[in-house]
C-alpha positions as CSV (number, residue, x, y, z in Angstrom):
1,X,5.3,-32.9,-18.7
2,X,3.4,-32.4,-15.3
3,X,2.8,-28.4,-16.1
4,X,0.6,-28.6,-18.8
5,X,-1.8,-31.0,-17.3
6,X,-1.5,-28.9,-14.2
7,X,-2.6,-26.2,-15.7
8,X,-5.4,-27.7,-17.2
9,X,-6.9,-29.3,-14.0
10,X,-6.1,-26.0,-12.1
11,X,-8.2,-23.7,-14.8
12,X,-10.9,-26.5,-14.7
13,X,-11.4,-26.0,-11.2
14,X,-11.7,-22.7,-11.3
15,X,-14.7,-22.9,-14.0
16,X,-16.6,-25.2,-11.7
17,X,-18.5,-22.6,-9.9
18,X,-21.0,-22.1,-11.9
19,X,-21.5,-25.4,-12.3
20,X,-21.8,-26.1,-8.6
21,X,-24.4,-23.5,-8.5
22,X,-26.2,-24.7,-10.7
23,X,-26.0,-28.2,-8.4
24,X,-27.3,-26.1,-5.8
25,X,-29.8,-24.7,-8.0
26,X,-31.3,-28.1,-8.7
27,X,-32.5,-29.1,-5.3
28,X,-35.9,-29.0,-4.1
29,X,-35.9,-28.8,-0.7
30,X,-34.1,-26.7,1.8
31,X,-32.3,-29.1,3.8
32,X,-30.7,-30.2,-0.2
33,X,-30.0,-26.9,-1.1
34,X,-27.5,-26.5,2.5
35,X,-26.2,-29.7,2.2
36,X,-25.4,-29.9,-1.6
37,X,-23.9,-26.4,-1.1
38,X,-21.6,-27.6,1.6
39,X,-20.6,-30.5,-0.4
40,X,-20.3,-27.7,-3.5
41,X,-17.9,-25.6,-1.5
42,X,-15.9,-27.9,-0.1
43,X,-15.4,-29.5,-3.2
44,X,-14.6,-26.1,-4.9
45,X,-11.9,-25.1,-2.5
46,X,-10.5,-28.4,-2.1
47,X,-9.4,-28.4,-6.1
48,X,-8.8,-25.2,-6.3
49,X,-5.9,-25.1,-3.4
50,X,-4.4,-28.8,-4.9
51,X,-4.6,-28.0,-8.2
52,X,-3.2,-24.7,-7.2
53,X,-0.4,-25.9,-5.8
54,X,0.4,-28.9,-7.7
55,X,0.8,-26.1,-10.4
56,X,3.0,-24.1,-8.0
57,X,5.2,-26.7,-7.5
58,X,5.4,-28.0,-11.5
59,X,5.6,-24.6,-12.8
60,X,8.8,-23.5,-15.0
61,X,7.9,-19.6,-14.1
62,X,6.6,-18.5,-10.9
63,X,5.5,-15.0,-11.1
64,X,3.3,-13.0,-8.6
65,X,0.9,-11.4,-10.9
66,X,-0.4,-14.8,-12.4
67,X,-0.2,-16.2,-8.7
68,X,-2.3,-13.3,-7.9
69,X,-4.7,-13.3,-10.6
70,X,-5.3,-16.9,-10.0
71,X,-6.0,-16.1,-5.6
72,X,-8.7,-13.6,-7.1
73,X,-10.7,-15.8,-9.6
74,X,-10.3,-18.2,-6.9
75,X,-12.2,-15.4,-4.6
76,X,-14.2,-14.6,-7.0
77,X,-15.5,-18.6,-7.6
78,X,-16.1,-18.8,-3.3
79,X,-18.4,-15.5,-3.6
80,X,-20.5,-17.0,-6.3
81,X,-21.2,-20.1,-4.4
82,X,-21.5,-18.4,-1.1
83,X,-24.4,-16.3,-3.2
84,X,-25.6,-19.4,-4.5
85,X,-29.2,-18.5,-3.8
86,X,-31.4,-16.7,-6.4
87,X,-32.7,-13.3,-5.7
88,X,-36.4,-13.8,-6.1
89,X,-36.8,-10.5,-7.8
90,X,-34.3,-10.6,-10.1
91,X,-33.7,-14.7,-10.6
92,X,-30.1,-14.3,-10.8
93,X,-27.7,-16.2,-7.7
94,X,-26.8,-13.6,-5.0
95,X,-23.1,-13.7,-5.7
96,X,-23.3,-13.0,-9.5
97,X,-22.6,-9.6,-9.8
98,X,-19.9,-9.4,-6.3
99,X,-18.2,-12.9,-8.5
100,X,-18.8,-11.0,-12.0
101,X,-16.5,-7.6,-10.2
102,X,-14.1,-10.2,-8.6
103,X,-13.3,-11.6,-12.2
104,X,-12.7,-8.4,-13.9
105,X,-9.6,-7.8,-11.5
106,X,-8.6,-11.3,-12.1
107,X,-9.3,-10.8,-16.0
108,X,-6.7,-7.5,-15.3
109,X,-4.1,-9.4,-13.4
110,X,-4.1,-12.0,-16.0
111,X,-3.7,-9.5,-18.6
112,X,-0.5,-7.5,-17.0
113,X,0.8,-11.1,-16.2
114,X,0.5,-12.3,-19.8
115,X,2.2,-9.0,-21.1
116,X,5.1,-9.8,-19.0
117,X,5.2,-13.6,-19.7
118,X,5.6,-12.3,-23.7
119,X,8.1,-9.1,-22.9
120,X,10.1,-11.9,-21.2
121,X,10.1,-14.5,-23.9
122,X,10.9,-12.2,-26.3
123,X,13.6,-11.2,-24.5
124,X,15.1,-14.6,-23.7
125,X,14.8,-15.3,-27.7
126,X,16.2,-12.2,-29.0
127,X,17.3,-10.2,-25.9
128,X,20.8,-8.5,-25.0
129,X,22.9,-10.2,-22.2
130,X,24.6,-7.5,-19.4
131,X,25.3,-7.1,-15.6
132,X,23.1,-4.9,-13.6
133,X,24.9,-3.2,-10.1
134,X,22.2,-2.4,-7.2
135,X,22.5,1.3,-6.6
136,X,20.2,1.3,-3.6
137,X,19.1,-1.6,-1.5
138,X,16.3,-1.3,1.7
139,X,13.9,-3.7,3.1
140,X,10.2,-2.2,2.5
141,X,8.8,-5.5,4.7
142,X,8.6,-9.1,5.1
143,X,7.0,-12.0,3.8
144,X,6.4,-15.3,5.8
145,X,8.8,-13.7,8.4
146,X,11.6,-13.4,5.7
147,X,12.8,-10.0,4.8
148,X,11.4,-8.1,1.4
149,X,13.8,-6.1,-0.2
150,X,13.4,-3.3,-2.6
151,X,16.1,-2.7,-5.1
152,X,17.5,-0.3,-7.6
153,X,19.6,-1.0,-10.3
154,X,21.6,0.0,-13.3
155,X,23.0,-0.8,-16.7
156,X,24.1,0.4,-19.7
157,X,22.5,-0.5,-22.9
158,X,24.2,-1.0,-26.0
159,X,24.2,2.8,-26.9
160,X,25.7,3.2,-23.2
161,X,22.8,5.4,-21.6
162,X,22.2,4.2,-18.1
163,X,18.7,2.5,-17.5
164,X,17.5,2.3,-13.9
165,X,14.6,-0.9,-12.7
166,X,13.1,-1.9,-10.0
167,X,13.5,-5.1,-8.0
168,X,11.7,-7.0,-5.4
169,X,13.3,-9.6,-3.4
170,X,13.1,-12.2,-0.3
171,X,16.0,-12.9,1.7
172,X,19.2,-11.3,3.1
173,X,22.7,-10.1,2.5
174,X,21.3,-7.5,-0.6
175,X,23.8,-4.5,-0.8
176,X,24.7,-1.5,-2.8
177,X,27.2,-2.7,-5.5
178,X,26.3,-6.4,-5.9
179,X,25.9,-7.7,-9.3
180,X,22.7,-9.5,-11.0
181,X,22.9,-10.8,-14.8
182,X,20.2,-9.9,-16.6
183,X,18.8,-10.2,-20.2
184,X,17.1,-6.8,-21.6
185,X,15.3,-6.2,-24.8
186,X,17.3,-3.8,-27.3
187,X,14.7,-2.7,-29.1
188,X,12.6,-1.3,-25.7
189,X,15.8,-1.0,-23.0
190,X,13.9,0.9,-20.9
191,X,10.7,-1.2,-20.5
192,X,10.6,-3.3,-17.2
193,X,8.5,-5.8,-18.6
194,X,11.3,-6.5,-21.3
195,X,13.9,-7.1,-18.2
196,X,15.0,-10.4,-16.9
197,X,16.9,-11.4,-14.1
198,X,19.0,-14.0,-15.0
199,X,21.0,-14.9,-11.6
200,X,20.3,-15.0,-8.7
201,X,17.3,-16.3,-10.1
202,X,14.3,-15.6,-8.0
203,X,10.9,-14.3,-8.7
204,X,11.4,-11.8,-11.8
């Protein structure tokens, strides 16, 4: 019950930098403009990162290209208020067109994460259940001082050619030969997007 609201109040504070421009925008004086921009500011980033992570933390689905695509609207919201002043040649806030870039990527993240979120549900409605073997296992770098692992791995489909994915993983122990269950879709067995990792269940 706590997602949905989450991700209402998360989006919402997203939106509010042009609005809190447009605060900024209204004042009259100097010493108004600075200090309705710190309050601005503060306030953004403040709901951002809580609504952020309340949404972290209620979500069914953790995946890193909507956690990303959400850190670069985010971004994107602190340049426009950091530009919050108008160009006096041109009218517009500084930060617009820096903000406008900034949200294209995000706008790009979000679309590659959506893609995935519908390969995968279609999948878990309609996909094909098997057991995928690691064919290659090495450690590529760490995150938060755990270890990042990069993995290969097989399985057959249900014509019984091989199909080789990707996988990135935190933690330790991964070796050549362990098992992961996984859930591919028939009808595109070698699309990535249409692959998902069952157990261990981790970011997929």
């Amino acid at each position: 019950m706590i997602e949905p609201i989450a991700w209402v109040l998360a989006l919402l504070a997203l939106a509010t930098s042009p609005l809190l421009v447009w605060i900024v925008d209204l004042q009259t004086t100097n010493d108004a403009q600075v200090g309705a921009w710190v309050a601005c500011m503060f306030s953004y980033i403040i709901a951002c990162v809580v609504f952020g992570l309340v949404l972290y933390y209620s979500a069914s689905h953790r995946n890193p290209l909507g956690m990303a695509a959400y850190i670069v609207a985010y971004v994107a919201g602190l340049v426009l208020i950091l530009g919050a002043v108008r160009d006096p040649h041109t009218g517009l806030p500084d930060g617009l067109i820096p903000a406008l870039v900034i949200w294209a990527v995000a706008a790009v993240l979000l679309g590659i994460y959506i893609s995935h979120r519908t390969a995968g549900r279609a999948t878990m409605e309609n996909g094909v259940e098997t057991t995928a073997t690691v064919t290659q296992a090495g450690v590529n770098g760490m995150i938060n001082y755990v270890t990042h692992w990069r993995l290969t791995l097989k399985f057959k489909d249900q014509q019984g050619n091989d199909r080789w994915f990707h996988l990135g993983r935190t933690g330790y122990g991964y070796t050549v030969g362990q098992t992961f269950k996984i859930k591919y879709n028939p009808q595109h067995p070698g699309s990535r997007r249409g692959i998902v990792v069952l157990e261990p269940d981790q970011f997929n």
